[in-house]
C-alpha positions in Angstrom: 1.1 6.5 -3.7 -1.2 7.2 -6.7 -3.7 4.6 -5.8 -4.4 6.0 -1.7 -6.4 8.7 -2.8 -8.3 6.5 -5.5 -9.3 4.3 -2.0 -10.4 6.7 -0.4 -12.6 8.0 -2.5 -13.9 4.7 -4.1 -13.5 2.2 -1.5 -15.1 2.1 2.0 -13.7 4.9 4.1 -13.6 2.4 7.3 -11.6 -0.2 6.2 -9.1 2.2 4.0 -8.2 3.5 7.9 -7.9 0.4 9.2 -5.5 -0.6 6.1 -3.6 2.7 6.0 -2.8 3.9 9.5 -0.5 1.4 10.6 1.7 1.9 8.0 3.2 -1.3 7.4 5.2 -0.1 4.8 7.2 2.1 7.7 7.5 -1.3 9.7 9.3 -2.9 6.6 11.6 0.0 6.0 13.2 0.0 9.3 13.4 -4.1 9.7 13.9 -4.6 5.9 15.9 -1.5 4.3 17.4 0.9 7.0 19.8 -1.7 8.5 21.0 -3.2 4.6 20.8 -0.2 2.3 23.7 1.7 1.2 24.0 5.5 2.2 23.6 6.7 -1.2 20.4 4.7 -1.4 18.9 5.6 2.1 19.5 9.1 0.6 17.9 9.2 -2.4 14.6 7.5 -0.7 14.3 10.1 1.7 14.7 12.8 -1.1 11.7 11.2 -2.8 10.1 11.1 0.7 10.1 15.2 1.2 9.2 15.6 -2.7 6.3 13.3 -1.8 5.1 14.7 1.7 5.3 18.1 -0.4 3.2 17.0 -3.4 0.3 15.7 -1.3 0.2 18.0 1.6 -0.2 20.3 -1.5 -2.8 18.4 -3.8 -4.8 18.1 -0.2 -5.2 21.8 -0.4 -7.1 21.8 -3.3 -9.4 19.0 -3.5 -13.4 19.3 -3.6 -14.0 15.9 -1.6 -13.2 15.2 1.8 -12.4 11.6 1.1 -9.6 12.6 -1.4 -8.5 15.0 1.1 -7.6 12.4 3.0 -5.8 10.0 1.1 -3.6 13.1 0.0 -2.9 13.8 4.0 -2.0 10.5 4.3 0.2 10.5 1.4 2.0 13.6 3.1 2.4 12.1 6.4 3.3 8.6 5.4 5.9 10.0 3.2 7.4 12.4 6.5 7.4 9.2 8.4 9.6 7.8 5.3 11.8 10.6 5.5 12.8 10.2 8.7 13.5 6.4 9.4 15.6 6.7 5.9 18.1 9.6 7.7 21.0 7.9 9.5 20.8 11.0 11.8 19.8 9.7 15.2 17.7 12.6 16.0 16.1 12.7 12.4 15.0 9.1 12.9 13.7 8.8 16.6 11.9 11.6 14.9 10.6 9.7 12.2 9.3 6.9 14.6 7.6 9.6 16.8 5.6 11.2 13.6 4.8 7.5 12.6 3.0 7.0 16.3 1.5 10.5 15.7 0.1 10.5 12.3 -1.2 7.3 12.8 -3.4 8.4 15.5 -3.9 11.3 14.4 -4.9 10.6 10.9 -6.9 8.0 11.9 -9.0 10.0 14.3 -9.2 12.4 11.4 -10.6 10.3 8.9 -12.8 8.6 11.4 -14.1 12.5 11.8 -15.0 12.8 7.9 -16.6 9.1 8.5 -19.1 10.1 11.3 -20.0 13.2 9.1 -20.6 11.1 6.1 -23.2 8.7 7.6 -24.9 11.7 9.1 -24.4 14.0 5.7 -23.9 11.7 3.0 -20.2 12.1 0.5 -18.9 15.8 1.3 -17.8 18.7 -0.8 -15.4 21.0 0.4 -16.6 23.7 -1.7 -19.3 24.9 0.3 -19.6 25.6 4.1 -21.5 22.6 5.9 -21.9 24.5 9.4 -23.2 22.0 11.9 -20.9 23.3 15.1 -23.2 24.2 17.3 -24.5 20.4 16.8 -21.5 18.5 17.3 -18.9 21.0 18.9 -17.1 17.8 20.5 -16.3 16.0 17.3 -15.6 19.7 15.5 -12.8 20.6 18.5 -12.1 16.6 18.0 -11.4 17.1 14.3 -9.1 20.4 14.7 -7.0 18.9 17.3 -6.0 15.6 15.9 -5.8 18.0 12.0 -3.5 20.2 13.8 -1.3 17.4 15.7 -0.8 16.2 12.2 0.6 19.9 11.6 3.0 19.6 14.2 1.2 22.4 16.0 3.0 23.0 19.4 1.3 20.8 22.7 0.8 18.2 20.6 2.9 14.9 19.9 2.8 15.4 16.3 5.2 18.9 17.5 8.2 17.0 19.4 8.1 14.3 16.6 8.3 16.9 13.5 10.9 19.0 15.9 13.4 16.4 15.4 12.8 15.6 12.2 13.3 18.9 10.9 16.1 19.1 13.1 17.6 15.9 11.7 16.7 16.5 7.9 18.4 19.6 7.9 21.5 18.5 9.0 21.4 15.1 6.5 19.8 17.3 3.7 20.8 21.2 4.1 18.7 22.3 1.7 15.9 19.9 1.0 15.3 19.3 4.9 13.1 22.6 5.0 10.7 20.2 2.6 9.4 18.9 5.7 8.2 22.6 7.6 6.7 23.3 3.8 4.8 19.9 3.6 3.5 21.1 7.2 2.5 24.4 6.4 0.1 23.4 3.7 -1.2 20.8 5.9 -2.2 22.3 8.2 -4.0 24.7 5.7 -5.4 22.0 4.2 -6.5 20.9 7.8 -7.9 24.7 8.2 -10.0 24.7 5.2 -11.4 21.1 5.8 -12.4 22.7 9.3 -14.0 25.5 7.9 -15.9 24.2 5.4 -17.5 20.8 7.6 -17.7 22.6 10.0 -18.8 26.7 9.5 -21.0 28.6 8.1 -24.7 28.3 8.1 -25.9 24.7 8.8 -27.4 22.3 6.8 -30.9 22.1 6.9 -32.2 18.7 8.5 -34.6 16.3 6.5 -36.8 16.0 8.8 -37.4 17.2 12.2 -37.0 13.7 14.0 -33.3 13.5 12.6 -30.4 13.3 15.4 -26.9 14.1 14.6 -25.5 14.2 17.7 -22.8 11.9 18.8 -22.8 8.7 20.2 -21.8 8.1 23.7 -18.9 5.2 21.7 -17.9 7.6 19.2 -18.0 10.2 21.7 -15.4 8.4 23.6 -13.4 7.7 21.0 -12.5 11.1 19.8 -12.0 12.2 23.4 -9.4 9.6 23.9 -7.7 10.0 21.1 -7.0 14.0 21.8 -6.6 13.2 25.5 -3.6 10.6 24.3 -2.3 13.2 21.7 -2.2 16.3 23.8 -0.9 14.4 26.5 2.3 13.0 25.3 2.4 16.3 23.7 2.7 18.1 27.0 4.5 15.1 28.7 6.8 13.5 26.0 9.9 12.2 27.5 8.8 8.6 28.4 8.2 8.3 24.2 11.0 10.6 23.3 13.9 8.6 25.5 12.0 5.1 23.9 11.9 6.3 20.2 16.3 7.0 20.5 17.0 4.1 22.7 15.2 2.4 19.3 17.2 4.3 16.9 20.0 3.8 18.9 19.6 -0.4 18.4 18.6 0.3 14.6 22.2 2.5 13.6 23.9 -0.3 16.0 22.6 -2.9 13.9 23.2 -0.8 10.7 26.6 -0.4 11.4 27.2 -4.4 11.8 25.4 -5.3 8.9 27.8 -2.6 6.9 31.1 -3.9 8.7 29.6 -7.3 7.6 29.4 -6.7 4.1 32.8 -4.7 4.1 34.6 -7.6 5.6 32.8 -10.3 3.4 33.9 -8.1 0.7 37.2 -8.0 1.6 37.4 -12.1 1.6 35.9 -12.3 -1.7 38.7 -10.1 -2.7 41.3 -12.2 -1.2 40.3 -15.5 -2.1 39.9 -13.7 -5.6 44.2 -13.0 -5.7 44.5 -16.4 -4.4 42.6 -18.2 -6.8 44.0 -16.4 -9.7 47.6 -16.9 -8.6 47.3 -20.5 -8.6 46.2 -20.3 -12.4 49.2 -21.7 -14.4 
C-alpha cells in the first residue's frame, strides 16, 4: 500500500477517488481468495490487515498535507475492509462487507471534501488553521460526518459495520481483534485534526474581493446526499445488515464446498497413489 499515498499526493486527486474507492482489490478477495485459501492463510492475511489499518490510521495522524492524509485513511480502511472478509466468522465478514459499502462512501465524500477545498485554496497544509466555516458550513458539517462515519461513530453506517467486525475479529483473533477499535481511534483523530485545521481558526484572507467560495448548487447536492445515505442506513440498518449475512452466508457455503472438494480430490489422489504402486512388480 506504499504507493496510495504517493497518488494522492502526486497524481490528480479526482481520478485517485475514482480508482480507489471501489476497492476492487476487496471484490477479488472474496470471489478469488476467501472461498480457496486455506485457514492458516486466510489468517495470516487478516493479521497483516489489522497491522496495516493500524500503521496508516497512525501515519494519517501526523502528516502536513491533506492529500497524504488521505491516501493514509484509505490505507486504514481498505485494510479493515481486508480484515474482515478474510475472518471465516460470519459476523466478522458481513461486517467486513458493511465497512467496505461504508468506507467507500465515505472516503470518497471525504476526499471529494479536500478536492473542493483545493480548487478554492490551492494544495493544503495541515499545520496551520485554514478557518473558512462560516463560508462553507455545509461542506465543513459535510466533511465531519462522512470523517466520522469512517470512525465508526455511532448513527452512522460505518458504526453497525465496525460493530461486527470487532465483534467477529475478536472472537477469530483474541488478542489482535482489538487492532481494529485502535485503527479507529486514531482515525478518527486524524479526522478531528483535519477538521480543525481546514476548517478553524481565523480565515484565510481572500485575493480579491470578487472571489466566491461558496458551494455549488452540484456539489452542494452531492455532499448532502452522501450524509443523508450514511446517516440513514446508520439509523435504519437492517435492510443492509440482513443482505450483507445472507451474502456471507452464500460465501462460507461456498467455502466449505470448495474445501470438501479439495479434501475429497485429495483423498483420490491418495488412493489411486496405493493402487498404482501396488501394481509395480
Amino acid at each position: 500500500h506504499a504507493w496510495v499515498p504517493e497518488v494522492f499526493d502526486h497524481g490528480r486527486l479526482g481520478p485517485a477517488i475514482l480508482f480507489s474507492a471501489p476497492q476492487v482489490g476487496a471484490y477479488m478477495t472474496v470471489v478469488l481468495i476467501v472461498p480457496r485459501a486455506s485457514p492458516d492463510m486466510l489468517r495470516m492475511i487478516a493479521i497483516l490487515a489489522l497491522g496495516t489499518a493500524v500503521y496508516g490510521a497512525a501515519l494519517a495522524l501526523v502528516q502536513s498535507s491533506a492529500r497524504r492524509a488521505c491516501g493514509y485513511l484509505f490505507m486504514s480502511q481498505s485494510a479493515l475492509v481486508m480484515a474482515g472478509l478474510d475472518c471465516t466468522s460470519a459476523s466478522a465478514l458481513a461486517g467486513g462487507l458493511l465497512v467496505w459499502l461504508s468506507a467507500g462512501l465515505a472516503f470518497a465524500g471525504l476526499a471529494r471534501c479536500v478536492l473542493v477545498l483545493e480548487a478554492r485554496r490551492g494544495r493544503l497544509d495541515l499545520t496551520t488553521y485554514h478557518g473558512g466555516y462560516e463560508r462553507m458550513p455545509l461542506l465543513a458539517i459535510s466533511f465531519l460526518s462522512m470523517g466520522l462515519a469512517c470512525t465508526g461513530f455511532p448513527g452512522t453506517l460505518g458504526f453497525v459495520g465496525q460493530e461486527l467486525l470487532v465483534d467477529g475479529a475478536v472472537d477469530v483473533f483474541p488478542v489482535m481483534g482489538f487492532a481494529v477499535v485502535i485503527a479507529s481511534a486514531l482515525t478518527g483523530l486524524a479526522v478531528l485534526r483535519m477538521y480543525f485545521s481546514l476548517f478553524c481558526g481565523r480565515s484565510d484572507a481572500l485575493p480579491h474581493s470578487g472571489l466566491r467560495l461558496g458551494l455549488t448548487r452540484r456539489e452542494a447536492w452531492t455532499f448532502v446526499a452522501l450524509v443523508i445515505a450514511l446517516i440513514g442506513f446508520g439509523v435504519a440498518p437492517r435492510p443492509l445488515v440482513d443482505s450483507r449475512f445472507a451474502a456471507s452466508d452464500e460465501i462460507l457455503r461456498l467455502r466449505r464446498v470448495r474445501m470438501q472438494e479439495g479434501l475429497k480430490f485429495s483423498k483420490g489422489d491418495t488412493v489411486e497413489r496405493l493402487f498404482s504402486l501396488q501394481s509395480l512388480p
